[in-house]
N, C-alpha and C positions, 0 to 999 in steps of 0.2 A: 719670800713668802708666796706662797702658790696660791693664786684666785681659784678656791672652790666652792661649790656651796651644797647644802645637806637638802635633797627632799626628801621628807616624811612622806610613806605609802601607809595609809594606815589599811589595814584589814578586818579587826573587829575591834567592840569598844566593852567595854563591861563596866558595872557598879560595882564598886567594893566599898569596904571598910577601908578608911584613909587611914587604921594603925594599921596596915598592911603594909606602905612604905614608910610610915616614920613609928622611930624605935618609942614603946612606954609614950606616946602622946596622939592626941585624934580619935581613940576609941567612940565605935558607935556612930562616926561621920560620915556619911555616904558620898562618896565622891563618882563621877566619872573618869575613868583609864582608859585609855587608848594601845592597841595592839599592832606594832610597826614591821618592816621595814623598810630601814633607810637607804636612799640612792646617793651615793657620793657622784656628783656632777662634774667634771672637769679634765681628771687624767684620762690617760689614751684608754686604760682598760676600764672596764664598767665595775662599780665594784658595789657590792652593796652590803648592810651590816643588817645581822638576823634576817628571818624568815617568814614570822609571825605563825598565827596561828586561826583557828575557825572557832566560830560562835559556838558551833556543834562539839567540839573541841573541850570547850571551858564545862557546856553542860554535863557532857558525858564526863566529866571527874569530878562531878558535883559543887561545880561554881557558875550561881544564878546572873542574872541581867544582861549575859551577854550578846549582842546582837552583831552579825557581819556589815561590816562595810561595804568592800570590795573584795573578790579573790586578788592571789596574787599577778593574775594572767590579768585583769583588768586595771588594777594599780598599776603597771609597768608599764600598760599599754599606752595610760595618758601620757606615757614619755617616750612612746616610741619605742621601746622596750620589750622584746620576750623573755624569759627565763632563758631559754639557749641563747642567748646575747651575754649574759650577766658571765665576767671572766674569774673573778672572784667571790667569794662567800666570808665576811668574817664573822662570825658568832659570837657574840660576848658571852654567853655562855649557856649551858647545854639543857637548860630546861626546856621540859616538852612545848611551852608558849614561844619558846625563840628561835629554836629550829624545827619544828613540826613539819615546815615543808624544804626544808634546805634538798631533797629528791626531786625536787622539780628543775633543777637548776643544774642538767647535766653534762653540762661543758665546764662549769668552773672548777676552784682550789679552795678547799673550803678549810681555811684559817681557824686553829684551836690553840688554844693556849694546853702545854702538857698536861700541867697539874688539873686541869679541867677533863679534858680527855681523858686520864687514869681514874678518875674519881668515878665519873660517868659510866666506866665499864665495870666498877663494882663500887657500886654506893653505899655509905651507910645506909642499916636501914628505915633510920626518922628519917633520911631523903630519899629516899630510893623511889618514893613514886613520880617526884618532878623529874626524873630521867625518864627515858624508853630508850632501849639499846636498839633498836631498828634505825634509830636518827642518826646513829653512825656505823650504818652498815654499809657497804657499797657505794662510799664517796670518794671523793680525790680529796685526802684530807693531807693538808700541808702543818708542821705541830711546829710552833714558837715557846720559846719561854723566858716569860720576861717580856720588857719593853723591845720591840723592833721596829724599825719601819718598814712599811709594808713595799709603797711607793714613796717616789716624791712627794714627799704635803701629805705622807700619810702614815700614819703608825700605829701602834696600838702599845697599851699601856697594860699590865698587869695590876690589877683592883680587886686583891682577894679580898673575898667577909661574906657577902651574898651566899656566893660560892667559894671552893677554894681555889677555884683558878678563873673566875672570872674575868674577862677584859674589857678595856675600855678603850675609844677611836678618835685620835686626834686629829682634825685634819685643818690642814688652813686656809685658811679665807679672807677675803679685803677685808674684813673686819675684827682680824686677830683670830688665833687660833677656838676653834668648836671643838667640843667634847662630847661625843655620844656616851653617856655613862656605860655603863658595863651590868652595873645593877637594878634592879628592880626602884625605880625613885620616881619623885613627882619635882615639882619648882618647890613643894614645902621643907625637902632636906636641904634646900640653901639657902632659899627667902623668907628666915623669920622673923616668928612674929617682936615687936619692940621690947615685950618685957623679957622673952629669951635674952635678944643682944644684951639688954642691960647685964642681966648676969651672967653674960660672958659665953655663953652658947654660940659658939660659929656654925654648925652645921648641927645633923640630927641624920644619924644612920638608917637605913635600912629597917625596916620592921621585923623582915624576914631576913636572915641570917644563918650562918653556919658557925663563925667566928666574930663577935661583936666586934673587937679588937679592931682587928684587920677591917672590918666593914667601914669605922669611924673613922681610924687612917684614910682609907680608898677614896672616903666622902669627902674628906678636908682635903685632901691632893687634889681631888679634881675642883675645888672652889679658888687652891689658889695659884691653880694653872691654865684656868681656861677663862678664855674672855668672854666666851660664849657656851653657855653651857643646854644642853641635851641629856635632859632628864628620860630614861627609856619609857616611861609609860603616863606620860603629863599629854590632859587631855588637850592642849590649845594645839597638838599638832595634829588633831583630828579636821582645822582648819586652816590652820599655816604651813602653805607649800613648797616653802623655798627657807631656808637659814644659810647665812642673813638675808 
């Protein structure tokens, strides 16, 4: 098992609607979401997962409260870090909030899952606005499909339903294997609440979806394979800079 560990970079944070990550429940609850990405710490190559995106970003598509953090040149920087340092790129998947700035990072291999990549250069069009085909213009894109590992102590997972080819990022660590979800989620798609468990509720997919099906599978996979789990937009990593 290879000692790594995840920092969260966040970038910008927003208010939403909490039925936004959990399916049919939270309507009406305003939560804060945090806007990432992550630094996988450890192996020889820098590798980092999504891109994030700007405050300016969320308003100009007409989604409120969102305010920046950091850019991505001053997030990297608390690690030492530029964009032309970073060797790898994986994207969990191709909405404009995840890869928005993956052009800044002009040295790496920017990791897609097929079915995601095909989907993305012609969308349906109930999704067609969370794409923009300019985010995969002019990259050094390397296409997977399926589970593979990336590096040692790193892999990635196929977790369609969000999207249809979304993925997800195993990596391991002293403290059991971490899971960066793949999907749009909070801590509330794996930690609920008592009277869910009693009747038998193990998880609670995705709000937003493509395929329910597949989203509730992707969400239960990843509960009972990860010791540590990385929900993509759960605000406590707006604070917590190291996992574990």
């Amino acid at each position: 098992m290879a000692n790594y560990s995840i920092r969260p970079v966040p970038i910008c944070k927003q208010t939403m609607d909490k039925g936004f990550m959990t399916w049919r429940m939270n309507y009406g609850q305003q939560i804060d979401a945090g806007n990432y990405l992550f630094y996988i710490e450890g192996p020889k190559l820098n590798i980092i997962v999504d891109t994030g995106a700007s405050a300016e970003m969320f308003t100009a598509r007409g989604y409120g409260g969102a305010t920046d953090v950091q850019t991505v040149e001053e997030g990297l920087g608390k690690l030492n870090l530029k964009p032309e340092d970073i060797d790898i790129v994986i994207i969990t998947h191709l909405h404009w909030d995840h890869a928005a700035f993956v052009h800044k990072f002009t040295k790496a291999k920017v990791i897609i899952q097929k079915t995601e990549l095909d989907f993305a250069r012609n969308p349906h069009p109930a999704n067609a606005s969370a794409y923009d085909e300019k985010f995969i213009k002019d990259i050094n894109i390397e296409v997977v499909d399926g589970d593979e590992e990336i590096v040692a102590g790193v892999k990635v997972l196929l977790t369609p339903g969000h999207t249809p080819g979304n993925q997800s990022v195993v990596v391991e660590t002293a403290k059991g294997l971490a899971i960066i979800c793949g999907f749009c989620s909070t801590s509330d798609n794996f930690e609920l609440p008592p009277e869910l468990r009693a009747r038998g509720v193990q998880i609670l997919p995705p709000g937003l979806h493509v395929n329910l099906f597949q989203a509730y599978d992707s969400t239960l996979r990843i509960k009972q394979e990860a010791d540590i789990i990385v929900s993509l937009h759960d605000a406590k990593f707006l604070d917590e800079h190291r996992i574990p």
